[in-house]
C-alpha positions as a Markdown table, in Angstrom:
| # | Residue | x | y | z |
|---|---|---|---|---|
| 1 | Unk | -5.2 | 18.6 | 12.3 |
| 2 | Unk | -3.5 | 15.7 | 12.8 |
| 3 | Unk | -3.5 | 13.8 | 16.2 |
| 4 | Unk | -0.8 | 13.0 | 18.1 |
| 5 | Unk | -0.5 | 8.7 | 18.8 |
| 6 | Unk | -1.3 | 7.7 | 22.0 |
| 7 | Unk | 1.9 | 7.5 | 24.3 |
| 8 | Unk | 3.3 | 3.9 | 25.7 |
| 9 | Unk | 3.8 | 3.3 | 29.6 |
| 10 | Unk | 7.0 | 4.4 | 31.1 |
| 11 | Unk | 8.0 | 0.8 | 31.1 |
| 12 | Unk | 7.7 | 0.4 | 27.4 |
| 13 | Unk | 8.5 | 3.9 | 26.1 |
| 14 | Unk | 12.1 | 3.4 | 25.6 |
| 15 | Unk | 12.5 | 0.1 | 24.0 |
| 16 | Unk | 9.6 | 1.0 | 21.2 |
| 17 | Unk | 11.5 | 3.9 | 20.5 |
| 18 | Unk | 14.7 | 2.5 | 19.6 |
| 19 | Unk | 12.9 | -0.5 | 17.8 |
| 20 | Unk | 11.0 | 2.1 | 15.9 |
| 21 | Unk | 14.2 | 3.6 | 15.0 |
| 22 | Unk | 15.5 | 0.2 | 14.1 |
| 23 | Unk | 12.7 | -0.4 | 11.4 |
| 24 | Unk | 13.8 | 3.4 | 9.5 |
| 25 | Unk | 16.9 | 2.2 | 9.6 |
| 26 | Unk | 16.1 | -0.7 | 7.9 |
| 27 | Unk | 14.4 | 0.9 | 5.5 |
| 28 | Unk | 10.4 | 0.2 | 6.3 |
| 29 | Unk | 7.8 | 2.8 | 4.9 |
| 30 | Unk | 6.9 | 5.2 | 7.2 |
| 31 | Unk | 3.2 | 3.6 | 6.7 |
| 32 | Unk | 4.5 | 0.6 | 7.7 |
| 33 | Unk | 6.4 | 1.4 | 11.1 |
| 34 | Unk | 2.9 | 3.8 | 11.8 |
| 35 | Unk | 1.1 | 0.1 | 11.4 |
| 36 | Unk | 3.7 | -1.2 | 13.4 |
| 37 | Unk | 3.1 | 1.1 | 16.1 |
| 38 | Unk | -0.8 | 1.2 | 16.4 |
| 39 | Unk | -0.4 | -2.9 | 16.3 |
| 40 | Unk | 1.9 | -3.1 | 19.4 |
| 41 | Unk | 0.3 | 0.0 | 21.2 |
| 42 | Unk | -2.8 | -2.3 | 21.2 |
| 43 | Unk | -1.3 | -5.3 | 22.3 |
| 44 | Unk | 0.5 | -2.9 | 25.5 |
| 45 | Unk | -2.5 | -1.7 | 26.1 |
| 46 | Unk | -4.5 | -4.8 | 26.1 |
| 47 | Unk | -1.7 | -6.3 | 29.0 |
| 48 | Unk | -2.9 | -3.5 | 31.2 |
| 49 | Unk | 0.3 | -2.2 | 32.2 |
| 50 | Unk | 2.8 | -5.3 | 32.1 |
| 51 | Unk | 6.2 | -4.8 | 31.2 |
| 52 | Unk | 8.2 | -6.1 | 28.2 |
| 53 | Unk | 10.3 | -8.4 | 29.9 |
| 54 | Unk | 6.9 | -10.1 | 31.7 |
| 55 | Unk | 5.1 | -11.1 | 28.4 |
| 56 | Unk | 4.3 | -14.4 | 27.9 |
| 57 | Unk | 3.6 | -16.5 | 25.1 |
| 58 | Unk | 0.1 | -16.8 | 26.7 |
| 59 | Unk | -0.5 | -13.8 | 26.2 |
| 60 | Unk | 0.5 | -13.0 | 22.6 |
| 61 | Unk | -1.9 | -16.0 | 21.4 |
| 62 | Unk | -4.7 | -14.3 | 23.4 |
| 63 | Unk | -4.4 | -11.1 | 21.3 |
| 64 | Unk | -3.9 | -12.8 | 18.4 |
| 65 | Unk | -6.8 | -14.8 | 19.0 |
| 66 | Unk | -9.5 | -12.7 | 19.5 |
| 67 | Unk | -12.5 | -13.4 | 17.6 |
| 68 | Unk | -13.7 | -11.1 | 15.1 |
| 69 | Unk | -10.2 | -10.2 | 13.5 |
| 70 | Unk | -9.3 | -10.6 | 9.9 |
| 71 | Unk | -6.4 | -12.7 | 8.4 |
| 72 | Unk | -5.0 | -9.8 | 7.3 |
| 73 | Unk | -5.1 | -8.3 | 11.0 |
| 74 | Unk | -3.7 | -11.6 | 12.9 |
| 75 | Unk | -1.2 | -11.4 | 10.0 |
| 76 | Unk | 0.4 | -8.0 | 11.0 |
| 77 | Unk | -0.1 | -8.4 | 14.9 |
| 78 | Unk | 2.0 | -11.9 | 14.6 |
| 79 | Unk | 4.5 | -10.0 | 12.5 |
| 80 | Unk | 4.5 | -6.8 | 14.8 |
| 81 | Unk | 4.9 | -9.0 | 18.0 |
| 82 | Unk | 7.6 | -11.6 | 16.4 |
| 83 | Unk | 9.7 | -8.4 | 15.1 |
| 84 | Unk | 9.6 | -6.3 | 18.9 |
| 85 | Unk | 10.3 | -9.5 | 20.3 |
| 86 | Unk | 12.9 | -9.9 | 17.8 |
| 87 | Unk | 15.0 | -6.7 | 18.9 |
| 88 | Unk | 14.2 | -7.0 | 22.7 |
| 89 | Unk | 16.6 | -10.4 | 22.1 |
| 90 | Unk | 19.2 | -8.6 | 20.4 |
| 91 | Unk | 19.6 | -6.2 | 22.4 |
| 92 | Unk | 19.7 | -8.3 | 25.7 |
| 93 | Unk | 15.9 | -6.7 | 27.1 |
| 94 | Unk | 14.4 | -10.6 | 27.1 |
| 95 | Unk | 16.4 | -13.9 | 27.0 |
| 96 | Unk | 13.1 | -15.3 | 24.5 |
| 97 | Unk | 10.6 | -13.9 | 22.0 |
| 98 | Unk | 7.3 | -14.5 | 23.3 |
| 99 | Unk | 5.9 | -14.9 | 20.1 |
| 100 | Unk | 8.1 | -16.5 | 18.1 |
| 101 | Unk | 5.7 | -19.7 | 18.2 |
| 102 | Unk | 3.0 | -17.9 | 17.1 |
| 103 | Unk | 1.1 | -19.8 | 14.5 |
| 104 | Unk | 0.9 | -18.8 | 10.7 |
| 105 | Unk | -2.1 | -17.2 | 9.6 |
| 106 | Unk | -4.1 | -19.1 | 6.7 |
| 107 | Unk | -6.3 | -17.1 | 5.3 |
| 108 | Unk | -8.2 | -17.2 | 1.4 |
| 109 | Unk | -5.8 | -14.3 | -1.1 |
| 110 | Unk | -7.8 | -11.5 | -2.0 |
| 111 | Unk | -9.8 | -11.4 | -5.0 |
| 112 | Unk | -8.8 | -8.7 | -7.4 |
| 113 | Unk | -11.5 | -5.7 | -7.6 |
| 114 | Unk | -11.0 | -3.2 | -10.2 |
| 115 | Unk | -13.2 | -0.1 | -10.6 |
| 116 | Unk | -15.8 | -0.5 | -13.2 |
| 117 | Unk | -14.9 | 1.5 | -16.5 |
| 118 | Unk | -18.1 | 2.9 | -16.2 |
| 119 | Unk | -17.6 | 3.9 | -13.0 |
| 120 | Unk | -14.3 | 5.7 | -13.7 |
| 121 | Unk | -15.6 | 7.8 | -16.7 |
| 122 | Unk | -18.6 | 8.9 | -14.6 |
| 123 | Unk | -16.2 | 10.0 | -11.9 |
| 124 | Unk | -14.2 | 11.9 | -13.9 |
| 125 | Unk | -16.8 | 14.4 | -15.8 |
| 126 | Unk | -17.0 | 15.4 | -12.2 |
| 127 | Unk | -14.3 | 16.3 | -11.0 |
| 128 | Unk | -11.6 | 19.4 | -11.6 |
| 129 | Unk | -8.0 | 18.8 | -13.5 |
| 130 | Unk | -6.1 | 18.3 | -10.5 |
| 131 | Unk | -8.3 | 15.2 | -8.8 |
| 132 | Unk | -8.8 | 13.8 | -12.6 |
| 133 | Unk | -4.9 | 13.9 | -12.6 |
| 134 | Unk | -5.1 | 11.7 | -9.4 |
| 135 | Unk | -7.7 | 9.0 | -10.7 |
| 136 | Unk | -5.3 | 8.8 | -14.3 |
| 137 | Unk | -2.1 | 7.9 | -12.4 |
| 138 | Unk | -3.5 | 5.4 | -10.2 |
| 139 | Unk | -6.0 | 3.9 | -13.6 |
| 140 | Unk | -3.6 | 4.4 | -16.0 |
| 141 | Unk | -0.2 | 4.1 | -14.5 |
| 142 | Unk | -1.0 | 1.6 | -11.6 |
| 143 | Unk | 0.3 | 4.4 | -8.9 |
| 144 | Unk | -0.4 | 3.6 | -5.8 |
| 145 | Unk | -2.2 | 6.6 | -3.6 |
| 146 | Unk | 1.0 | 7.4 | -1.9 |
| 147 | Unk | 3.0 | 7.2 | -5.1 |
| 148 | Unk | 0.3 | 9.5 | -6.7 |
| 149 | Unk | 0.7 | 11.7 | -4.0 |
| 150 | Unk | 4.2 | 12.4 | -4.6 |
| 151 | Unk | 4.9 | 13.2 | -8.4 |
| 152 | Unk | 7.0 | 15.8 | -9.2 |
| 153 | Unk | 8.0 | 17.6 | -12.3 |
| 154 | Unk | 11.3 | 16.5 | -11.3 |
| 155 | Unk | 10.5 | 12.6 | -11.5 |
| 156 | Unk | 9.9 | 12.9 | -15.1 |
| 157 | Unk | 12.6 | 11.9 | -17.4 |
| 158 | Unk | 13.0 | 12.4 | -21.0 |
| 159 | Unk | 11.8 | 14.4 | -24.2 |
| 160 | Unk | 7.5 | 14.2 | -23.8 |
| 161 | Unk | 6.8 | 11.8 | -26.4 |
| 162 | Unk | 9.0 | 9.3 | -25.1 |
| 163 | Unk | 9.0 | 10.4 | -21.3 |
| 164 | Unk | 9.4 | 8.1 | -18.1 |
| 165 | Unk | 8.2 | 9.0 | -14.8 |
| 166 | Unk | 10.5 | 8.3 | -11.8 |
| 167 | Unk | 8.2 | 6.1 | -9.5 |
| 168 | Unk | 9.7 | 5.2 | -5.8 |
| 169 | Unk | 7.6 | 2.7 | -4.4 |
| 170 | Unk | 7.6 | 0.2 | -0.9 |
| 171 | Unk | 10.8 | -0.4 | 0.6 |
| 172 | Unk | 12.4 | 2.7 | -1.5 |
| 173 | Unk | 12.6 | 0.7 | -4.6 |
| 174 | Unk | 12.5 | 2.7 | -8.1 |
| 175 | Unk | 11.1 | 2.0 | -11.4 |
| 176 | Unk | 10.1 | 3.9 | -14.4 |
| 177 | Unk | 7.0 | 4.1 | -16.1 |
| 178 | Unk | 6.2 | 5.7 | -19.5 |
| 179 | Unk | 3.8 | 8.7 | -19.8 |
| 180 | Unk | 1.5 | 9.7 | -22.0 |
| 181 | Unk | 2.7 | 12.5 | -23.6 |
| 182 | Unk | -0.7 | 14.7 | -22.4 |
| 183 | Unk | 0.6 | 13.7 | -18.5 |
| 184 | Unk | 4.9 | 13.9 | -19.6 |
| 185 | Unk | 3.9 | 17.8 | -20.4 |
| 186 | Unk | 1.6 | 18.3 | -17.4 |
| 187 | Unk | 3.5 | 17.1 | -15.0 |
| 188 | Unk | 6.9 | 19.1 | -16.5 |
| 189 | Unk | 4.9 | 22.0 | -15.5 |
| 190 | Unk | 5.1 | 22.1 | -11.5 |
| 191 | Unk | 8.9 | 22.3 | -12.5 |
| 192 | Unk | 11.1 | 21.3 | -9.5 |
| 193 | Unk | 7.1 | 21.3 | -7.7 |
| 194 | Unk | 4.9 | 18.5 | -6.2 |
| 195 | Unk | 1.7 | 18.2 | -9.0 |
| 196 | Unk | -0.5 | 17.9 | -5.8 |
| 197 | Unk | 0.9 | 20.7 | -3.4 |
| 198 | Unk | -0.3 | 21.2 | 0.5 |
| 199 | Unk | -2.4 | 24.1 | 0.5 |
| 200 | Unk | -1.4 | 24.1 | 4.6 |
| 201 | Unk | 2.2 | 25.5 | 3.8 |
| 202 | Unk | 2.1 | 27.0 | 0.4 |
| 203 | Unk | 3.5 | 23.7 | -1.4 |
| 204 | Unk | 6.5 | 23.0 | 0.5 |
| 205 | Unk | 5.4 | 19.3 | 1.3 |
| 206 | Unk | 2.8 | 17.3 | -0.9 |
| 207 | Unk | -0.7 | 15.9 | -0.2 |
| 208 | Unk | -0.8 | 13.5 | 2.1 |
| 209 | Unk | -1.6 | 9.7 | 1.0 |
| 210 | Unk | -4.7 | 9.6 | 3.2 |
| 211 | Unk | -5.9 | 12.9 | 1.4 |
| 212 | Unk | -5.4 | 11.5 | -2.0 |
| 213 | Unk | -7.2 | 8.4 | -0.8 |
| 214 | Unk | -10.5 | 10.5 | 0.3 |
| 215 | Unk | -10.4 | 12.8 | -2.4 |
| 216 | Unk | -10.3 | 9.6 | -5.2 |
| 217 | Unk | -12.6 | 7.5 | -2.6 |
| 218 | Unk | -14.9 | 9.9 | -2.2 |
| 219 | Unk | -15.1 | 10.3 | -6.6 |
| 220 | Unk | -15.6 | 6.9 | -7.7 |
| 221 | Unk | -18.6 | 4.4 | -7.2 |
| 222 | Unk | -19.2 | 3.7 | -3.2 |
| 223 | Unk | -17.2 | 1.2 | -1.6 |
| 224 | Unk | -14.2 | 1.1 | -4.3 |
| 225 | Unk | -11.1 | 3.4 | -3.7 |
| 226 | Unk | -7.4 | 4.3 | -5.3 |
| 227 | Unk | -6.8 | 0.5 | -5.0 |
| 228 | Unk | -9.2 | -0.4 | -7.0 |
| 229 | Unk | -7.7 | 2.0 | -9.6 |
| 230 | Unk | -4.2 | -0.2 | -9.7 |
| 231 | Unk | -6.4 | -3.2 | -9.8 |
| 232 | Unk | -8.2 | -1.6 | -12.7 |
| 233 | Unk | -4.8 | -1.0 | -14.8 |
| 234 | Unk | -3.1 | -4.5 | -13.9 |
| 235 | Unk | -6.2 | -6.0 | -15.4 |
| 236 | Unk | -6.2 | -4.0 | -18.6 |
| 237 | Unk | -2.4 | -4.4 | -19.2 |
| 238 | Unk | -2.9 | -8.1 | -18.7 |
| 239 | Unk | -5.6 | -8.6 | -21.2 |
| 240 | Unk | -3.2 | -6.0 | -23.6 |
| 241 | Unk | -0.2 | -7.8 | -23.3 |
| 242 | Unk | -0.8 | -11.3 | -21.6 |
| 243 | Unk | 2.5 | -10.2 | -20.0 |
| 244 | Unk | 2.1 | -11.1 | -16.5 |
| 245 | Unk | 5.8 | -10.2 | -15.9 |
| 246 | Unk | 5.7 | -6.7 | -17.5 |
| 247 | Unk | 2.8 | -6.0 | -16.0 |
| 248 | Unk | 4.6 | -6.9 | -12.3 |
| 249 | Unk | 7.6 | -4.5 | -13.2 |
| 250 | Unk | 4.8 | -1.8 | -14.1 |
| 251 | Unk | 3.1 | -1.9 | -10.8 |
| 252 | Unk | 6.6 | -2.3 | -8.6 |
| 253 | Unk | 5.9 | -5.9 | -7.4 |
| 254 | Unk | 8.6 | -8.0 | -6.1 |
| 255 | Unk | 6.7 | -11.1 | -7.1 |
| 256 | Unk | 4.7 | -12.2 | -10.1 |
| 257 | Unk | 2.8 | -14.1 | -7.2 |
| 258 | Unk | 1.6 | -11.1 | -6.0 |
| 259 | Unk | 1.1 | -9.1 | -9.2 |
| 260 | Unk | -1.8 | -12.3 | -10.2 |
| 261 | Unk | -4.0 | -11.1 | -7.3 |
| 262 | Unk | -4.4 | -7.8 | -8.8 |
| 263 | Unk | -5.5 | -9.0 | -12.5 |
| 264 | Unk | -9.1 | -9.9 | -12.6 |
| 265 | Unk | -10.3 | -12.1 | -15.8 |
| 266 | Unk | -13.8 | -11.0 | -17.2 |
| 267 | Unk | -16.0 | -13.6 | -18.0 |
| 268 | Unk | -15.8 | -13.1 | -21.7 |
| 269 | Unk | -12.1 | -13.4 | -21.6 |
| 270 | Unk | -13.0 | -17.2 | -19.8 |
| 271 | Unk | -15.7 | -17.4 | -22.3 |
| 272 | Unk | -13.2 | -17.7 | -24.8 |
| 273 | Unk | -11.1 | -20.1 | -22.7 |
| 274 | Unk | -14.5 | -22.9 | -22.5 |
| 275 | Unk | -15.0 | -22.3 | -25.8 |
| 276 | Unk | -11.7 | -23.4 | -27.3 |
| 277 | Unk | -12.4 | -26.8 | -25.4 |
| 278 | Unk | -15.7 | -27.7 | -26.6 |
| 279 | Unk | -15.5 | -31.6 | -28.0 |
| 280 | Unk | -16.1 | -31.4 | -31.6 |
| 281 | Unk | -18.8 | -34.7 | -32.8 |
């Protein structure tokens, strides 16, 4: 059962709705506006009843500021805040946006982390066809777990042995991947159907992201997940093709920037590197 979020005050209510509303229409992923939500509902909650128009600066650097939080968490509050604020300006709720001084976060990139091969084949030889079908999109395709979630024998295009698969990633943008022809003629098979159906109305809507996540989580070694998965095939298609730019247009990035945070380099691949520069007497 899902769970309803938790309501804002009666002072609040309005405004969030219509900047909700705002961010769909400009397109956001609905995981995005939920993050959105939680971020600011904290933050409303935190001012113990306030009003919009009575924030202060102050008080956004004391959320912000709490210890304990991640980069990545000071990140999203500082781009929640900034954005609300944003709207509440447009729309004539607030001559100023509170937090539009708010500092940028610094914070080390993440280290790429792909599943161990080993760790992949051992959690497949457990698992039934459908959840191996999960684990080979995200290893082999680079899918993320919401991606996954939504194949459809209608997203593949083209005659199996040279098949594509309709993928439509953040922000609604599309590309297309090739299949292997094994997946091209599985997939074909839910027809016009979702390949991982809801059991709760008879395949009408698909899996949820979160459910793909536990069911792939919960398969592979502990503390690695369906991230680790796209990790795992931007760091073989690297090492196949020292294409860091195909390799970006296979996972959906919108920056090669981002796509090098996702290939790890094995030590032997670096062994090569320092051996190439050994000083020859």
């Amino acid at each position: 059962m899902r769970l309803r979020p938790e309501p804002f005050p009666q002072t609040w209510e309005q405004s969030v709705d219509q900047w909700l509303t705002y961010l769909r229409a400009a397109g956001r992923m609905p995981s995005t506006i939920k993050t959105r939500r939680v971020k600011l509902w904290g933050f409303v909650h935190y001012l113990a009843g306030k009003p919009p128009e009575n924030v202060t600066r102050t008080d956004c650097e004391k959320w912000m500021g709490r210890e304990g939080l991640s980069a990545e968490t000071r990140k999203g509050i500082r781009a929640t805040l900034t954005s609300y604020f944003d709207w509440c300006v447009d729309h004539d709720l607030r001559s100023d946006n509170p937090a539009i001084g708010l500092p940028h976060v610094a914070g080390s990139k993440p280290h790429p982390r792909p599943c161990p091969e080993t760790g992949i084949r051992e959690a497949m030889d457990g698992l039934s066809e459908r959840d191996r079908l999960m684990v080979r999109l995200g290893a082999e395709l680079g899918l993320r777990r919401g991606e996954i979630a939504k194949v459809s024998g209608r997203d593949v295009v083209g005659p199996a042995d040279n098949a594509l698969l309709r993928v439509v990633g953040k922000g609604d943008k599309q590309r297309l991947i090739p299949l292997p022809q094994d997946l091209a003629v599985r997939i074909r098979q839910t027809g016009d159907g979702w390949l991982f159906p809801s059991r709760n109305d008879h395949g009408i809507s698909h899996l949820t992201a979160g459910r793909v996540g536990k069911i792939v989580g919960s398969a592979l070694p502990q503390s690695y997940g369906t991230h680790s998965l796209r990790h795992r095939a931007a760091t073989q298609a690297y090492l196949a093709t020292h294409d860091l730019l195909a390799v970006s247009t296979l996972l959906g990035h919108s920056s090669v920037a981002t796509t090098q945070r996702y290939v790890a380099m094995p030590p032997e691949e670096l062994r090569k590197v320092v051996s190439s520069l050994r000083v020859h007497a």
